[in-house]
C-alpha positions in Angstrom: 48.6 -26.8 14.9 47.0 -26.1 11.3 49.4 -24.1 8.8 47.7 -21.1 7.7 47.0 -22.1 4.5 45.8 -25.3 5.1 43.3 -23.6 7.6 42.3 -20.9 4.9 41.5 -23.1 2.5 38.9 -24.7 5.0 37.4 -21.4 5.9 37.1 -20.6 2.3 35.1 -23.6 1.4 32.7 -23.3 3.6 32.6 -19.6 3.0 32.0 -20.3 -0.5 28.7 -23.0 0.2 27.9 -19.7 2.4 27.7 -17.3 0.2 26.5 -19.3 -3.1 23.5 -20.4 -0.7 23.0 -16.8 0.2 23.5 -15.7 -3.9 20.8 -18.6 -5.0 18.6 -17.5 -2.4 19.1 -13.5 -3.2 18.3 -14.7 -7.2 15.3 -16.3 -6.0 14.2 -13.3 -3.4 14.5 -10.9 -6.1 12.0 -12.7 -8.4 9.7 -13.7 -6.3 9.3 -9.7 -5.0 9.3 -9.1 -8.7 6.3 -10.8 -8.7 4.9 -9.9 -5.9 5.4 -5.9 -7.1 3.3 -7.2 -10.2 0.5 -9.0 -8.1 0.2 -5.9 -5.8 -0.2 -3.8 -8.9 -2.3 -5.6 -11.1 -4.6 -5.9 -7.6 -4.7 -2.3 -7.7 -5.6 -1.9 -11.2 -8.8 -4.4 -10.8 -10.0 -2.7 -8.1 -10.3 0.9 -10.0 -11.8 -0.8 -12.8 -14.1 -2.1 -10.6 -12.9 -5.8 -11.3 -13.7 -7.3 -7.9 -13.0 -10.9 -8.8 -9.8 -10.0 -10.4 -8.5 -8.0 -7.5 -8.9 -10.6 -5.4 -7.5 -13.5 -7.3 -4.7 -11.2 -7.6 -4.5 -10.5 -4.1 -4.5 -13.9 -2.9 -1.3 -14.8 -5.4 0.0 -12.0 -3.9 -0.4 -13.1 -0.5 0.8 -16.6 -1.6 4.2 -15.2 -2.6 4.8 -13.0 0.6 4.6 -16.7 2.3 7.0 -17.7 -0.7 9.5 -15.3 0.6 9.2 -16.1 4.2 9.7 -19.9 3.6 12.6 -19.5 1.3 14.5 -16.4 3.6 14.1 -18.4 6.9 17.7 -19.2 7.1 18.8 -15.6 5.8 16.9 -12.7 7.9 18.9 -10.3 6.3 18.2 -10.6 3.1 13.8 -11.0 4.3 14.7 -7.5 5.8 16.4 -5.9 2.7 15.4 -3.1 1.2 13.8 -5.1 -2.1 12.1 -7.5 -0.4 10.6 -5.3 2.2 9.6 -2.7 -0.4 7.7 -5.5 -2.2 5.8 -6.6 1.0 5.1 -2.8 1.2 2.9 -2.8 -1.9 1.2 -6.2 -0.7 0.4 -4.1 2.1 -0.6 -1.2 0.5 -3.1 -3.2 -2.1 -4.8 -5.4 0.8 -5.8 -2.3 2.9 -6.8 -0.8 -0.3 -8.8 -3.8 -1.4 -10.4 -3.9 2.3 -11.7 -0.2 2.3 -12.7 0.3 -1.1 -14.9 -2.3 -0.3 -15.9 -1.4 3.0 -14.4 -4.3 5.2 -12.6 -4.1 8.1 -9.1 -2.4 8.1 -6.5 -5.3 8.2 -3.6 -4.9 10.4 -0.3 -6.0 10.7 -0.7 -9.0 12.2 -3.5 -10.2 9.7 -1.1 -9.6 7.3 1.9 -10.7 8.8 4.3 -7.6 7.9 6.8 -5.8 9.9 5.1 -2.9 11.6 7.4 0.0 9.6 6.5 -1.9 6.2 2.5 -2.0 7.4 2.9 1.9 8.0 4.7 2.9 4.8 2.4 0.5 3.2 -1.0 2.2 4.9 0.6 5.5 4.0 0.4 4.9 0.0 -2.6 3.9 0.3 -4.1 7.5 0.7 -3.1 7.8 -2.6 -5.0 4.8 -4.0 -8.3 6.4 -2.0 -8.1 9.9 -3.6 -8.2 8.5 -6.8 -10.6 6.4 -5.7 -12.2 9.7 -4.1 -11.9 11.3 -7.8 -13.7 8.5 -9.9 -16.6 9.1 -8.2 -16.6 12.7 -7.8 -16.7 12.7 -12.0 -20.3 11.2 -11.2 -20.8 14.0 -8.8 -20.9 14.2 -4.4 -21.6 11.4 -3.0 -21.3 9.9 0.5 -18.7 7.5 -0.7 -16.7 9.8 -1.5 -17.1 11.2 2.3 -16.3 8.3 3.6 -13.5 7.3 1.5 -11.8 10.7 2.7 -12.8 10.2 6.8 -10.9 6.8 6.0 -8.1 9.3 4.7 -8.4 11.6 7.4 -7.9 8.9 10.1 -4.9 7.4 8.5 -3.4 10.9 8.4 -4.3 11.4 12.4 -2.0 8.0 13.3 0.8 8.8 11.1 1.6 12.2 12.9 1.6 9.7 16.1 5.0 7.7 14.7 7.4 10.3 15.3 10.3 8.2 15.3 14.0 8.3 13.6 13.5 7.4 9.9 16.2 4.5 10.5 13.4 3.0 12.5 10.3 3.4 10.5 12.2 3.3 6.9 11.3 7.1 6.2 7.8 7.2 7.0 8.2 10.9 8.1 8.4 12.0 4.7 5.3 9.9 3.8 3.5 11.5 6.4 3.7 15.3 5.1 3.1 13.9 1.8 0.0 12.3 2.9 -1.0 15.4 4.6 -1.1 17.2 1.2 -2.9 14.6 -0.8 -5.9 14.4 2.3 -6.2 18.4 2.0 -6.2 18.4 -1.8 -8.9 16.2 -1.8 -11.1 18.0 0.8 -10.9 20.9 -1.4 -11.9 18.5 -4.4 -14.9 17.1 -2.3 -16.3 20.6 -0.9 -15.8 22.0 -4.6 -18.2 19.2 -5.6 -20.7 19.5 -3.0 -21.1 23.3 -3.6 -21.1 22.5 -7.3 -24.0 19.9 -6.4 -25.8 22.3 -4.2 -25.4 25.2 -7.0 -27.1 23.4 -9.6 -29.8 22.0 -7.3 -30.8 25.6 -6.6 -30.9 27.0 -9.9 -32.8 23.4 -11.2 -35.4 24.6 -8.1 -35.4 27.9 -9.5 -36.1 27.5 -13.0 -38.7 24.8 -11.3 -40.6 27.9 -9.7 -40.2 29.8 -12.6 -41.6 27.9 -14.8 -44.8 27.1 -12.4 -45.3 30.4 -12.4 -46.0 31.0 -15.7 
């Protein structure tokens, strides 16, 4: 039979190769979703500027790095879980589905992007945002049927958010998300039916001046 101390000073060695595997790896975690925060962003930024190219070089470094973090957290699922890692992924998420319907592909899901399903949702859920300032650019320019469809893309985000009524422990607060994204969707109806009547206003007085003026 070991003597205790003998015994503790076993346990703590390999506690120690534990937990300075699990530090290194943390270090490394929290860089790499530095990054990743900084890819997601600058994607974000290209595609408002209209910088196609740029968003999706970005995008794809982006994508690179959530792999990064997969590889290099294999061993320790609690820190891919954490709340810095996951709330990088989130804005990965939340600039791909951007990307995708700004430019009017298909709406990637979870699996295409490989993200837990309550990072995907918090992710989707920011996006709204990203669309009604999208929504706005264009409205400076006048109504347009981009803008329509930009906020029906809005609108059916919205309708499948109220459907994840779940504890907040399970879907990492989405709840909250939801109500907010309820206000920014109703915010920019107003915007858009301000802009159509706007549109419709001038295009009557142009038509009247029009008659007016034949008729002299």
């Amino acid at each position: 039979m070991k003597i205790i101390s003998q015994a503790l000073e076993e346990i703590s060695e390999r506690s120690h190769k534990d937990f300075d595997a699990r530090t290194k790896s943390r270090d490394q975690a929290l860089a790499q979703a530095r990054q990743l925060t900084r890819h997601s962003a600058h994607t974000i930024r290209a595609i408002h500027r209209g910088e196609e190219e740029n968003a999706l070089t970005e995008l794809k470094q982006a994508g690179e790095l959530v792999k990064l973090l997969k590889k290099s957290l294999i061993d320790f699922p609690d820190l891919f879980f954490a709340g810095y890692t996951q709330d990088a992924i989130k804005e990965f998420t939340e600039a791909s589905i951007t990307y995708a319907l700004i430019q009017g592909q298909d709406l990637p899901s979870p699996e295409d992007l490989a993200v837990a399903t309550a990072t995907y949702w918090n992710g989707l859920a920011e996006v709204v945002g990203e669309l009604r300032r999208r929504c706005l650019d264009i409205l400076r320019q006048g109504y347009s049927h981009e803008a329509e469809r930009l906020l029906t893309c809005m609108d059916d985000i919205y309708t499948q958010l109220v459907t994840m009524d779940y504890p907040d422990a399970v879907t990492q607060g989405l709840r909250r998300q939801t109500d907010l994204v309820r206000n920014i969707v109703e915010k920019t109806r107003g915007d858009l039916t301000m802009s159509l009547q706007f549109q419709n206003m001038e295009r009557s007085l142009d038509e009247y001046t029009r008659r007016i003026n034949e008729s002299e």
